[in-house]
C-alpha positions as CSV (number, residue, x, y, z in Angstrom):
1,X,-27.3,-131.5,-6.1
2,X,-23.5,-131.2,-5.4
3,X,-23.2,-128.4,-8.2
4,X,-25.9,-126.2,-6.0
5,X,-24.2,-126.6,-3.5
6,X,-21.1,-126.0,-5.0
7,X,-22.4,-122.6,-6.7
8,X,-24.0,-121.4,-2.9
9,X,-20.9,-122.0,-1.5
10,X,-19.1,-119.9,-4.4
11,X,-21.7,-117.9,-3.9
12,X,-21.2,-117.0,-0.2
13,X,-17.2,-117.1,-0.8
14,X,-17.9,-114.2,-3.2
15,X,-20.6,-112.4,-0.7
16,X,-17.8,-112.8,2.0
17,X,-15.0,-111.5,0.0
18,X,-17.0,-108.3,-1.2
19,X,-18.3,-107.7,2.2
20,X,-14.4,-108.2,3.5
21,X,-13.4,-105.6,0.6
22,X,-16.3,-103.1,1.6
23,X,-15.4,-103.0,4.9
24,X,-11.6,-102.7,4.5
25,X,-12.5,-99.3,2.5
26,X,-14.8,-98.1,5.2
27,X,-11.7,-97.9,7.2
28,X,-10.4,-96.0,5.3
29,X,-10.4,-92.2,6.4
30,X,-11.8,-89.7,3.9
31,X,-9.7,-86.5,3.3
32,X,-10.0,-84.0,0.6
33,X,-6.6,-82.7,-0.7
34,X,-6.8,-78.9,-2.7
35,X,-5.2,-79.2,-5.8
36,X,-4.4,-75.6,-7.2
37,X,-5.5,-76.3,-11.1
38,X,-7.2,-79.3,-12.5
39,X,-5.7,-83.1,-11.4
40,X,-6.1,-83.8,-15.1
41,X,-2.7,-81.8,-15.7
42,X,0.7,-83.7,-15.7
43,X,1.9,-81.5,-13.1
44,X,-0.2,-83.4,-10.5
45,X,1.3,-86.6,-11.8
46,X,2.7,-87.8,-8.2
47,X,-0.4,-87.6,-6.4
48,X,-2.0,-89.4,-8.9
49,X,0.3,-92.0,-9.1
50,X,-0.1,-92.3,-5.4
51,X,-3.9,-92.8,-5.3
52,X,-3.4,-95.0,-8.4
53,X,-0.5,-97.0,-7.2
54,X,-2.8,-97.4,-3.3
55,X,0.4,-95.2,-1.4
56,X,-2.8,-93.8,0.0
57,X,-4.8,-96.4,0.6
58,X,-2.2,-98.5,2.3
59,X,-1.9,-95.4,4.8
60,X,-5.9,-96.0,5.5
61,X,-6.6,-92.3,3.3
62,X,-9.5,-92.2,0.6
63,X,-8.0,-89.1,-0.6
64,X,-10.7,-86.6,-2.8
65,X,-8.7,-84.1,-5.2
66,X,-10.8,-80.7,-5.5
67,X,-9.7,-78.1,-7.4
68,X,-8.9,-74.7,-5.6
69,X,-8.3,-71.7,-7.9
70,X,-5.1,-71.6,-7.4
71,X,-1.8,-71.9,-4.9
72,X,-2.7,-68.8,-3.4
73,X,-6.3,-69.7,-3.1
74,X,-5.5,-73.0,-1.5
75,X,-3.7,-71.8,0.7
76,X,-6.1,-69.7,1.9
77,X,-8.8,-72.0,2.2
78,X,-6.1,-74.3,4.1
79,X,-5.1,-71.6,6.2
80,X,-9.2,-71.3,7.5
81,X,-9.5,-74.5,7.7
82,X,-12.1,-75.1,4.6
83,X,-9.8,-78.2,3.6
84,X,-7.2,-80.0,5.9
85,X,-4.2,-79.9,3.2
86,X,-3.7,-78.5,-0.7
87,X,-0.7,-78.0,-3.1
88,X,0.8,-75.0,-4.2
89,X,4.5,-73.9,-4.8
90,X,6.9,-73.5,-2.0
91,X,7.1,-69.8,-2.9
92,X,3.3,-69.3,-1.5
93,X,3.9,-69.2,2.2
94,X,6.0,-66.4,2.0
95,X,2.6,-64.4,0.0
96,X,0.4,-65.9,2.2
97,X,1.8,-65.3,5.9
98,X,2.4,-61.8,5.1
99,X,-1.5,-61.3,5.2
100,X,-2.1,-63.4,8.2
101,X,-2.4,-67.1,6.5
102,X,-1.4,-69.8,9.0
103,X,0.2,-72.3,6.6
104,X,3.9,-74.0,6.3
105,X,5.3,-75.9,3.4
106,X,5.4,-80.0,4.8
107,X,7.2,-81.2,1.7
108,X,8.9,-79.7,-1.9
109,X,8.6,-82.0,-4.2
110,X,12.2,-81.1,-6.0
111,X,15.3,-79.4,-5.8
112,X,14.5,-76.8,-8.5
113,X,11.9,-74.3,-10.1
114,X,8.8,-75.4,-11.3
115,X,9.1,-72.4,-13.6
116,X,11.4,-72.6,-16.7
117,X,12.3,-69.9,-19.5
118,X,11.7,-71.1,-23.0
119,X,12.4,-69.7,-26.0
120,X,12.2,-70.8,-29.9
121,X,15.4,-72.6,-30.7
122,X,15.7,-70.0,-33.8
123,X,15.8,-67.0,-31.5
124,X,17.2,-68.7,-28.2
125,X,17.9,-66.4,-24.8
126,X,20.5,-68.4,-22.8
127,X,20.8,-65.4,-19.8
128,X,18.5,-63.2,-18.3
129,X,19.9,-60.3,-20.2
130,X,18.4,-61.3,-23.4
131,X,15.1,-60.5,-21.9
132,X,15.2,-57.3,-22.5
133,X,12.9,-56.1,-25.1
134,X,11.1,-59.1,-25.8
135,X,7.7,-60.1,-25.4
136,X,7.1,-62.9,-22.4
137,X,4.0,-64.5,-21.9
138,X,3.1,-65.8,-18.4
139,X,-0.3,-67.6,-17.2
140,X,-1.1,-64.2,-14.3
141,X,0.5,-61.2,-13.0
142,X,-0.7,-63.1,-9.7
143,X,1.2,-66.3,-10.6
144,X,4.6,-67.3,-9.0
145,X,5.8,-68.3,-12.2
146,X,5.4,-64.5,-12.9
147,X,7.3,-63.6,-9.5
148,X,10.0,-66.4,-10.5
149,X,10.0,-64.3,-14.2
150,X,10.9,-61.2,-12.6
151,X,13.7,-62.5,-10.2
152,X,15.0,-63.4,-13.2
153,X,15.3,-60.1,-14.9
154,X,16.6,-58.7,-11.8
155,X,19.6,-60.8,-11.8
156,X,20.5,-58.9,-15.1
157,X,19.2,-55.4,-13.9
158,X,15.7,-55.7,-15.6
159,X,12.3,-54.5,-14.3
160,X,9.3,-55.6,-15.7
161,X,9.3,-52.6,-17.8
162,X,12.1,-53.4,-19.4
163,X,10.0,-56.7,-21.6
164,X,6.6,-56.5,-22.6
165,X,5.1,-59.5,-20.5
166,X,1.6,-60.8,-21.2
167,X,-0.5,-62.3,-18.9
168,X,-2.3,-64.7,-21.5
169,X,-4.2,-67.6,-18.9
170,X,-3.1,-71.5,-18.5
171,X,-3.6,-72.1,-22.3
172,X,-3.2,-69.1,-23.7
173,X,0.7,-68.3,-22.3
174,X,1.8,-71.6,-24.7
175,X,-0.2,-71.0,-26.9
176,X,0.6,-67.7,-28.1
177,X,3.9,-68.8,-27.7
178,X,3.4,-71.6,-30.1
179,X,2.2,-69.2,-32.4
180,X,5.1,-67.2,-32.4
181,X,3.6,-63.9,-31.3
182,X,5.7,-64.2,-27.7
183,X,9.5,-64.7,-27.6
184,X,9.6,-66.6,-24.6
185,X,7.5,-67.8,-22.0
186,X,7.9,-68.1,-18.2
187,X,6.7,-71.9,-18.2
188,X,6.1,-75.0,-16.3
189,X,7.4,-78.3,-17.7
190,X,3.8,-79.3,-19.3
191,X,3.5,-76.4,-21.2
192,X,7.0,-76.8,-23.0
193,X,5.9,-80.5,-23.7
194,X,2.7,-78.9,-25.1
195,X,4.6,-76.6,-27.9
196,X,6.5,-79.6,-28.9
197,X,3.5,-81.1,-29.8
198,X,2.8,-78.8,-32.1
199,X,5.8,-79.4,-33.9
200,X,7.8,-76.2,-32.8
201,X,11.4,-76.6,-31.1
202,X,12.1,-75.3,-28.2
203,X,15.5,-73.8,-26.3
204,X,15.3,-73.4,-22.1
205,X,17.1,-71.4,-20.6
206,X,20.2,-73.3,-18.0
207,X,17.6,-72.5,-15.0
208,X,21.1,-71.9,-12.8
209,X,21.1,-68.5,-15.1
210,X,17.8,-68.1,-13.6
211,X,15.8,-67.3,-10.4
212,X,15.8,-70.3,-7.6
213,X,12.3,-70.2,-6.8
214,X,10.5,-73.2,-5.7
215,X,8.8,-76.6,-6.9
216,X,5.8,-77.5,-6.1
217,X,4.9,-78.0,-2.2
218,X,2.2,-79.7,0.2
219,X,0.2,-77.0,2.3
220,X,-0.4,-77.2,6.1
221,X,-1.8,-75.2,8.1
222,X,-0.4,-74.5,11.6
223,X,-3.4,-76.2,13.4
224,X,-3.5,-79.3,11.8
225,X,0.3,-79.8,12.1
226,X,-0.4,-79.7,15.9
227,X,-3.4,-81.4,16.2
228,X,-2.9,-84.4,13.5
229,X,0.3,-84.9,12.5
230,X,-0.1,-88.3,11.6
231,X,-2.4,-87.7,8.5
232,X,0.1,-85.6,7.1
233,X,2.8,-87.7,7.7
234,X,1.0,-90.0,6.0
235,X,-0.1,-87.7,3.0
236,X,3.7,-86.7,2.4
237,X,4.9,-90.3,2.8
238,X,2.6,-91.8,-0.1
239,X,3.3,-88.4,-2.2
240,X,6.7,-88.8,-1.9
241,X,6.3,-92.3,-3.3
242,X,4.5,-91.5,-6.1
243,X,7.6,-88.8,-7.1
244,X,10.1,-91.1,-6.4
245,X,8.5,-93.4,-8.7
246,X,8.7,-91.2,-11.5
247,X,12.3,-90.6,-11.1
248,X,13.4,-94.5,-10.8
249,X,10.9,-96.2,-13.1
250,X,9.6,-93.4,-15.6
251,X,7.9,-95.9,-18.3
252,X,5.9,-97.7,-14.8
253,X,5.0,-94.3,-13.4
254,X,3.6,-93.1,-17.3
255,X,1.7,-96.5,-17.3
256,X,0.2,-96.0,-14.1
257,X,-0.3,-92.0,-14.6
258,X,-2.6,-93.1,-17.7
259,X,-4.9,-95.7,-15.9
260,X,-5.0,-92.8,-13.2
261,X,-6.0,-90.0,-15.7
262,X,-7.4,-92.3,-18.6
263,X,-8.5,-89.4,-20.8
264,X,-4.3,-88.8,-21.8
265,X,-4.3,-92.6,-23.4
266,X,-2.7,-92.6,-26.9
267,X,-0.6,-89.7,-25.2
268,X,1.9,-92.1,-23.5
269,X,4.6,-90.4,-25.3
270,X,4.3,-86.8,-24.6
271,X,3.5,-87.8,-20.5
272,X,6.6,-89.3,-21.0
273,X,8.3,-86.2,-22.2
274,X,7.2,-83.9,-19.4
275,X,8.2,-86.5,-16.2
276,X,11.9,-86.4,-17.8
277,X,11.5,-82.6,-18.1
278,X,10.8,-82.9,-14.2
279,X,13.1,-85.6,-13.6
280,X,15.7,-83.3,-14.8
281,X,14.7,-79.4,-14.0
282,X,12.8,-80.7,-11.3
283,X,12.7,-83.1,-9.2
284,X,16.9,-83.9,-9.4
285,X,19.7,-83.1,-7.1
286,X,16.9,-82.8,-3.7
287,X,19.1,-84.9,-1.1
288,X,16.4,-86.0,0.9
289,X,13.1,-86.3,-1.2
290,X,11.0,-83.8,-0.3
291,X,12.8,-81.5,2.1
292,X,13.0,-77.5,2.0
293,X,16.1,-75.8,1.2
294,X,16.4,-73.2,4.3
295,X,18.7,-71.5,2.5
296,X,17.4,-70.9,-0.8
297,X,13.7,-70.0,0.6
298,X,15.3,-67.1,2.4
299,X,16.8,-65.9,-0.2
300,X,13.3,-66.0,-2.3
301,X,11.7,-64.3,0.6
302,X,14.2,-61.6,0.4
303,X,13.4,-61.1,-3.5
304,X,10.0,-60.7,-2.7
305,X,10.3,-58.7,0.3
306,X,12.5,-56.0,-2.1
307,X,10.1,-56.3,-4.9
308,X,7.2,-55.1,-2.6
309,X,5.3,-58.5,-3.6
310,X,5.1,-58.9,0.0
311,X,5.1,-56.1,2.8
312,X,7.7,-57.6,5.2
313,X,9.5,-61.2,5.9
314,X,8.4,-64.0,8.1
315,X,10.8,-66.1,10.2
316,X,11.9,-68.7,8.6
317,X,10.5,-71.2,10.7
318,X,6.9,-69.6,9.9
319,X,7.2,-70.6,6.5
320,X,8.0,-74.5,6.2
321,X,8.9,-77.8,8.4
322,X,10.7,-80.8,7.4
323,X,9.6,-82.9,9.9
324,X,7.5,-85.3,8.1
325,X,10.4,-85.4,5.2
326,X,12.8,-86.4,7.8
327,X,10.5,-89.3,9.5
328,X,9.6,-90.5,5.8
329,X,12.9,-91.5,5.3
């Protein structure tokens, strides 16, 4: 008699504890966050973290990553209010407010370009000079990495006629590379990791030779930073967290990147390889996590403003806030 009661009293213990848990999530406010390309990719790898690590959770989000089709695109969707926040790259306010997109930058995750210049260690092109004349694949002519490509060239005098650039899609601007039928490739740190892989070396480019574009960035759009800004406070806090991980305990932040994205198990290693790629072209020498460099997205602006990629500059001030970087401290 004393062990049924014992087991109804376990049993109600455990009723009581899964009822506590249930509720506790039902508190917990649902937002959807745009992703510009599929969370599966390393890129993502702080967000993840975040939602893996509960950074989100513990600021009451159930955050939902949808995939947008690309920075642009988010921030379109954003900007009309289909999704209250997205990622793209720091560059895309300045495409976006041109044509009338209400959005700001509320946090860079990193000091430096998301885009790199590789090259095959047997043929290696240290300075955009060497450029000219080769063959340059890049994932779209649409694609900031293609926009960072060409400030690039311009620092030595080249236009994009003076390369022949490929636009070759997210798997095809490595992989063509890999191949050896492109000299270089304007590239994100995952696609360099991807090339190793396949057993090729590869040289980058010093990126202080190159153009400063941007990392990647969290999306807002001008309405919800008056209206709520609380949720993104609290979206830019746990993101932050997530990077920041990364860059103090790299082996803990690949351990908890694979439970978060279980399908790169056995791949420990080469996750590995890409967070020190962004630990060191990246996310270093930012001196407060997260926050915009005024001065260096001016100067992008002006590239893209002489280029004709965009018809005219915004104020500054249009383009990005650090507000929520400076209360995350």
């Amino acid at each position: 008699m004393k062990k049924i009661i014992s087991a109804l009293v376990l049993g109600a213990c455990v009723t009581l504890g899964s009822a506590s848990a249930l509720a506790a999530d039902a508190k917990l406010e649902p937002i959807t966050y745009l992703l510009p390309a599929p969370k599966t990719l390393p890129a993502f790898a702080p967000w993840l973290i975040a939602q893996q690590e509960g950074y989100f959770k513990a600021e009451g989000l159930d955050v939902n990553f949808v995939t947008g089709k690309g920075g642009v695109d988010v921030a379109k969707q954003v900007g009309a209010g289909n999704a209250p926040i997205g990622g793209a790259i720091g560059d895309t306010p300045i495409i976006v407010r041109a044509n009338g997109v209400p959005v700001k930058a509320v946090a860079v995750l990193g000091a430096g370009s998301l885009t790199l210049v590789a090259s095959h260690e047997k043929a290696p092109i240290d300075n955009p000079a060497q450029l000219k004349g080769k063959t340059i694949t890049v994932i779209s002519y649409s694609d900031t990495t293609y926009y960072s490509l060409l400030g690039t060239m311009k620092k030595a005098g080249l236009s994009r006629n003076d390369a022949e650039i490929q636009a070759a899609g997210p798997a095809g601007v490595w992989q063509l590379f890999a191949a050896d039928k492109s000299d270089a490739m304007a590239a994100v740190p995952d696609w360099v990791v991807s090339v190793r892989e396949t057993g090729k070396k590869v040289h980058l480019m010093d990126p202080a030779q190159g153009f400063n574009s941007m990392a990647q960035a969290i999306l807002a759009s001008d309405e919800l930073i008056k209206s709520n800004p609380a949720l993104i406070q609290k979206i830019v806090r746990a993101t932050l967290k997530g990077m920041e991980l990364i860059m103090k305990d790299t082996d803990a932040a690949v351990a908890s990147y694979i439970k978060a994205v279980p399908q790169h198990k056995g791949k420990e290693a080469e996750i590995k390889q890409v967070f020190d790629l962004y630990n060191k072209y990246v996310y270093a020498d930012q001196k407060v996590l997260g926050q915009m460099n005024r001065d260096r997205l001016g100067k992008v602006q002006d590239f893209y403003v002489s280029e004709g990629i965009v018809s005219k500059a915004a104020p500054l001030d249009e383009l990005y806030t650090n507000q929520f970087v400076e209360a995350a401290k």
